[in-house]
N, C-alpha and C positions, 0 to 999 in steps of 0.2 A: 489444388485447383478447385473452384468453384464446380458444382454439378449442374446437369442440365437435364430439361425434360425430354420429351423424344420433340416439342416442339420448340424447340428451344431457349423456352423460358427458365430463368434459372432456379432453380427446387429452392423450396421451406430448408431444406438441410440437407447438408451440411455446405455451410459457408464459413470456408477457411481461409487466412491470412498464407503470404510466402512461406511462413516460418512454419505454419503449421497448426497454430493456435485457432479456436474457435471464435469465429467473430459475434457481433451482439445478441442474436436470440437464443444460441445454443451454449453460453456460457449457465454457469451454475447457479452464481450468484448473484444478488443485485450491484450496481455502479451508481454512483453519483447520477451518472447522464440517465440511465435509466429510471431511474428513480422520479428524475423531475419531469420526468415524457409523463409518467402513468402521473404527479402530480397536476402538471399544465391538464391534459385532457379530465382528469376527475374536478378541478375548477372549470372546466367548461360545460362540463355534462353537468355541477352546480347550477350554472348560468339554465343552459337547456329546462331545467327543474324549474328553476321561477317563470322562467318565459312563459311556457304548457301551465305551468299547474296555477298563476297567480289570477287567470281567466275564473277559476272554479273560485279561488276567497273571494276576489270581489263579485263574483255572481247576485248575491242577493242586493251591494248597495245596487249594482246596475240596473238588475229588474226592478227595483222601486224607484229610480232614479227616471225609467225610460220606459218605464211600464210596461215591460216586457212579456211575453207567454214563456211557458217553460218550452213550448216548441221551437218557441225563435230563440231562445236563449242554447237549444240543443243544438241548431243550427251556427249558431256563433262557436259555441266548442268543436264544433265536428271540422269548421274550415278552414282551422289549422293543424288537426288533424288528419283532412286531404290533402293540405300544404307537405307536410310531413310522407306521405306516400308519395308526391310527387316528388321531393327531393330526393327519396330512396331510389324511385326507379326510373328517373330522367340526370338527376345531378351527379348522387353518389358514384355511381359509374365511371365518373370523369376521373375519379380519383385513381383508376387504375392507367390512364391514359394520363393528366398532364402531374400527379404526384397529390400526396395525401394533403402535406399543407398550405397549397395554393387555396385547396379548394375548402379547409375550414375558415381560411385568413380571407376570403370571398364571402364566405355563408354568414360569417360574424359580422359584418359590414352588410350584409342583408336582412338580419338579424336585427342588429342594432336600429337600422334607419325604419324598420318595419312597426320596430316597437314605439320608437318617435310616432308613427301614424296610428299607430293604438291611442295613444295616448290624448293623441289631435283629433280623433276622430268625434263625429257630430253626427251620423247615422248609424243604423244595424249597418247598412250596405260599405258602407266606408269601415267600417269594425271588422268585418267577415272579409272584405281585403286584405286589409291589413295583417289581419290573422292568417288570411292563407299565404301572406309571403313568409310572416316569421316562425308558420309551418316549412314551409320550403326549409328553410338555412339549416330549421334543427334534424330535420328528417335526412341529410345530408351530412352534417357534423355529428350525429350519432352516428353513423355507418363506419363514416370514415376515421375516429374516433377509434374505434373498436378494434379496424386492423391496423390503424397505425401500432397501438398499443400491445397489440398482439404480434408486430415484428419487432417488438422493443425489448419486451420482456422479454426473461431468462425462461427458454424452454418448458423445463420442470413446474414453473410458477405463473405460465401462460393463463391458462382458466383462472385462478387466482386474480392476475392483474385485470383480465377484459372485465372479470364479475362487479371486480373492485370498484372498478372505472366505473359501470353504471349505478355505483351507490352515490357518486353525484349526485345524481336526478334527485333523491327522494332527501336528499341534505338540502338541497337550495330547495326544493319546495319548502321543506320543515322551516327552515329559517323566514323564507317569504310568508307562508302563517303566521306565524307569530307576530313579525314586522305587521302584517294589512289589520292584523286584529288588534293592534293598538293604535295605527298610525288612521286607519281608514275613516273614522269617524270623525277624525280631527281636517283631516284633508282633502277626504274625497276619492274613490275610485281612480279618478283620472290621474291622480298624483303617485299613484301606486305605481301604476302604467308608464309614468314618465320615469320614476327611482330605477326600475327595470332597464325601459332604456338607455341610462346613464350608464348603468354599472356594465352593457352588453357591450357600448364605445369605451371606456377606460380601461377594457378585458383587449384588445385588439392591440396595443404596444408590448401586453406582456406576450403575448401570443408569438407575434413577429419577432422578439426576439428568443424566448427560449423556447420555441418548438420548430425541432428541425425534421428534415424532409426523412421519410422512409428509406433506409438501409438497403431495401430488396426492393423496392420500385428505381434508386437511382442505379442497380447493378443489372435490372434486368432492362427498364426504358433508355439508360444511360443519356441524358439530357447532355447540352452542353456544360461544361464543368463540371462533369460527375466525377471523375477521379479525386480530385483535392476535394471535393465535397467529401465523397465520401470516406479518403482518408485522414480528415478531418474530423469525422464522426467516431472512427474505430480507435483513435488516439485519445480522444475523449471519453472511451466504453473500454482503457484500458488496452485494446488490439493492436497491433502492430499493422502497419498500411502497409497496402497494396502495392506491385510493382506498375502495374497494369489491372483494365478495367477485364473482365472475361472476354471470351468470343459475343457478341451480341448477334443471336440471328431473328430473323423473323419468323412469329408466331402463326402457327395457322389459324386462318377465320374457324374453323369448329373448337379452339382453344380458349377465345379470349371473349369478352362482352358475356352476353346470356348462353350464346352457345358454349362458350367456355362452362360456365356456372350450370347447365344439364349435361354434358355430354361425360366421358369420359367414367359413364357407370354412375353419374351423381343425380340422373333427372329424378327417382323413385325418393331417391334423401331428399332433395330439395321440396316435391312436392308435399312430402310429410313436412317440413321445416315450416313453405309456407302457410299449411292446416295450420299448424301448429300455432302461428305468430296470428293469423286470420281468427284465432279463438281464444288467443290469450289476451290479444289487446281489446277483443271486444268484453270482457269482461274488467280488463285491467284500465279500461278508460271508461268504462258506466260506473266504476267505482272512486276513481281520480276526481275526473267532472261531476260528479252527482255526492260524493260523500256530506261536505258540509250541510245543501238542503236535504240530503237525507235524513242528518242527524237533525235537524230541525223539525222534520216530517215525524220524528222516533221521538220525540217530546224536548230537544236540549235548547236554550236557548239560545240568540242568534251567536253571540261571541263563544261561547264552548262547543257551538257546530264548526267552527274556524277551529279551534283547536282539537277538536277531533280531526279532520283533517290534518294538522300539522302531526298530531300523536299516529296515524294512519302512517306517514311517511317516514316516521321516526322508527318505527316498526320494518318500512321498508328498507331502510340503512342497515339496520341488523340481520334481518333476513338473508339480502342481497352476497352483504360479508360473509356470513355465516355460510349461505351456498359454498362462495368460492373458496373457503376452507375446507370443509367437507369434503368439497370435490375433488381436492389432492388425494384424500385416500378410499370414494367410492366414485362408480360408475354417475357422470354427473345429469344422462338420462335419467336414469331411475329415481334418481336423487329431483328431480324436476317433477317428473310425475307424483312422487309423495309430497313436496312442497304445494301443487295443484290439488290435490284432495282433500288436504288439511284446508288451502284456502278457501274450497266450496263450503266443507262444515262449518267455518265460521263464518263464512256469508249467512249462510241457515241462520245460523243463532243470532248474527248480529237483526236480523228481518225477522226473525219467527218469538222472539221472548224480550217481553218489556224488562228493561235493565236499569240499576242505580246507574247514578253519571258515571262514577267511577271503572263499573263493569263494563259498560257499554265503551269507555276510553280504552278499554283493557282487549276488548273483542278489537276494536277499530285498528289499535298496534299490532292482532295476531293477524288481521287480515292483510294490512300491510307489510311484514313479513312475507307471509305467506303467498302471496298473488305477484308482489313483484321481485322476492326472493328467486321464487319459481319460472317467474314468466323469463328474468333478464338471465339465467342461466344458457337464454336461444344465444345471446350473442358470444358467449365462449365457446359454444356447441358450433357456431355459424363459423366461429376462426378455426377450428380445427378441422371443420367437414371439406371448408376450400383454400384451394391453392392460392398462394401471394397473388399470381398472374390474375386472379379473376376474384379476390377475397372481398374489396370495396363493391364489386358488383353485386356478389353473391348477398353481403350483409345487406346492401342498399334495397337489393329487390326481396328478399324475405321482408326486411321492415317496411319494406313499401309496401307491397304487397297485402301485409300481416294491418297496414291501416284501411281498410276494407272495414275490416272487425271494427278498430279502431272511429271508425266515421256511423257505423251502422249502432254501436255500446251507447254511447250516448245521447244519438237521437230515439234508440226505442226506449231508451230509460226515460226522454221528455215524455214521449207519448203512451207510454205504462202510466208516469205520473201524470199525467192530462186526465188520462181516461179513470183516471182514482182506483188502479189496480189495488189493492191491499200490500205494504211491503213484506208480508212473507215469500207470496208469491212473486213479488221482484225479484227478490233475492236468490229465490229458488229456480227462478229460469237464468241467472247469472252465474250461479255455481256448476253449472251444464258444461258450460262452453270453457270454462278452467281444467276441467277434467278430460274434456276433448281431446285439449290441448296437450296436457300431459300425457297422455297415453299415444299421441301420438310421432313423439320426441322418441321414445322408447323403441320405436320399429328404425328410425335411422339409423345409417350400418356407418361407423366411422371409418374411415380411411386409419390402415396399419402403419404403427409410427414406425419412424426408423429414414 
């Protein structure tokens, strides 16, 4: 029989077939169906990668295009950044109420038509809409992303697949560099904008058909048709189905929503979690958004500042992986906080010492590594500290939350660069809040597995 919590939600583990076998997350190894879950969502954390990150390559044609200040240009990156906290902590949520894939297959279709208005747009004011919807979709499809894939994957190789999942991100950015710095001079800013929103609507058929719904939100919400759903699912993951759905009882109000995600001994974790996301993304998005006129600012010229960028996030792909290797065989705190110290020293160097191209590409890749190796570590950390019953919440409002940071990194990075700060000392007040951030992962007390 399936187990239950004292409120009747049914537990992370163990979920067991008639026969006795273990059903999807607690199994050893990978399945086919598993496999293509963590695939579908790491093409869409791809997608998420260009959406965010293609605002920062075409930055400079736009400011020459519309004669922009870097403070109104920080103001355009930051509002889909807010976009983004609002989806964590108004949308993601939903996902533990109507199911994980309604509400990516919604956000992609907000996503998409968002990007169409980027692309349309003819003011900053019509731009900073635009962007704060197709913040919404992603700040939402990351959350829920995270635990889907975290009730997918094989127990053992959880932190693995959620880390994995966010090496997305910084692969579609890399590829969207590359693409705007050959395509954008020929085309124009706005056609970049338009490429993006193509590829977010031709993502939406694949989506609907091979990403299926959550395992443990159809056994604990039990929707209609959840039994043949769900032994549909387990025949597919190899398990033998169900005879019957479990007892389903109702949850207590101090269990589920935000009070679920503090109570229950979790408020002290969570509050460190959200420091932690409030400090990482402010340094992990004054470096996203600002890199290429950084490196422009550091002497490179305008197309190998775009590719410093892309080499920045090619760094992030390996770090990211790299994390969730590691973190099979250490403590993946600890392992966060030295990933966050490394990437403040290389922020140093990359701001305090004039570099050949070469060097300076070389620093840009460690910090990329480094900052979001480190930073996306929160969301394996975030699926194991909470329970299924409240997991889309918990990720949603940490990453919501955590764009605070996220909104505040790149607008004092405009007005540091307004005010003609020196970039050592940029750099040097952005390596702060990296380490913050790290040291404060390390005090969350995890939940005893078993």
């Amino acid at each position: 029989m399936a187990t239950y919590s004292a409120a009747g939600s049914v537990s992370v583990r163990p979920y067991v077939t008639v026969s006795g076998k273990p059903m999807a997350s607690d199994a050893d190894g990978w399945t086919a169906r598993q496999i293509l879950v963590v695939a579908v969502c790491f093409v869409l954390n791809m997608l998420d990668g260009m959406d965010v990150l293609i605002l920062s390559y075409i930055a400079p044609a736009l400011s020459a295009d519309w004669k922009i200040s870097p403070e109104s240009l920080g103001v355009v990156f930051s509002s889909s950044l807010a976009g983004m906290a609002a989806g964590g902590l108004l949308v993601a949520p939903m996902a533990d109420r109507f199911g994980r894939r309604k509400l990516i297959i919604a956000s992609l279709v907000m996503m998409a038509t968002a990007m169409f208005g980027s692309a349309l747009a003819t003011s900053i004011a019509e731009l900073v809409a635009s962007r704060f919807l197709v913040g919404i979709g992603i700040g939402t499809v990351l959350a829920t992303m995270a635990a889907l894939t975290a009730e997918y994957a094989p127990a053992r190789y959880r932190t693995f697949a959620v880390g994995f999942l966010q090496a997305g991100y910084p692969v579609g950015a890399t590829l969207t560099g590359f693409i705007v710095a050959r395509q954008i001079d020929v085309h124009g800013w706005q056609a970049m904008l338009l490429g993006a929103a193509i590829l977010c609507t031709v993502s939406l058929p694949l989506v609907w058909v091979l990403l299926p719904e959550s395992i443990d939100f159809l056994l604990s919400r039990q929707p209609r048709g959840a039994l043949p759903r769900v032994n549909r699912l387990l025949v597919s993951l190899g398990r033998d189905p169900l005879e019957a759905l479990p007892e389903r009882r109702v949850a207590e109000r101090s269990d589920v929503g935000l009070r679920g995600v503090l109570g229950e001994g979790r408020c002290a974790g969570t509050i460190l979690l959200w420091m932690a996301t409030i400090f990482g993304f402010m340094t992990l998005y004054f470096v996203i958004s600002w890199i290429p006129k950084l490196a422009v600012e550091a002497g490179l010229p305008a197309t190998q500042a775009i590719y410093a960028g892309a080499v920045y996030n090619i760094g992030a792909f390996v770090g990211i992986t790299a994390l969730g290797l590691i973190a099979t065989h250490v403590d993946l705190r600890r392992l966060i906080l030295a990933f966050m110290v490394c990437a403040a020293a290389a922020l140093v160097v990359f701001g305090a010492i004039a570099m050949p191209i070469a060097a300076t590409l070389l620093v840009a890749f460690l910090i990329g590594a480094f900052i979001q190796g480190g930073f996306n570590g929160c969301y394996p950390l975030a699926t194991s500290f909470y329970p299924p019953s409240v997991r889309s919440t918990g990720l949603g409002w940490a990453m919501g939350v955590g764009r605070l940071g996220a909104v505040i990194g790149p607008m004092l990075g405009g007005v540091l660069l307004a005010e003609k700060v020196p970039l050592p000392v940029i750099f040097a007040i952005f390596a702060v809040p990296a380490v913050v951030a790290g040291i404060c992962v390390t005090f969350i007390k995890l939940p005893a597995k078993g």
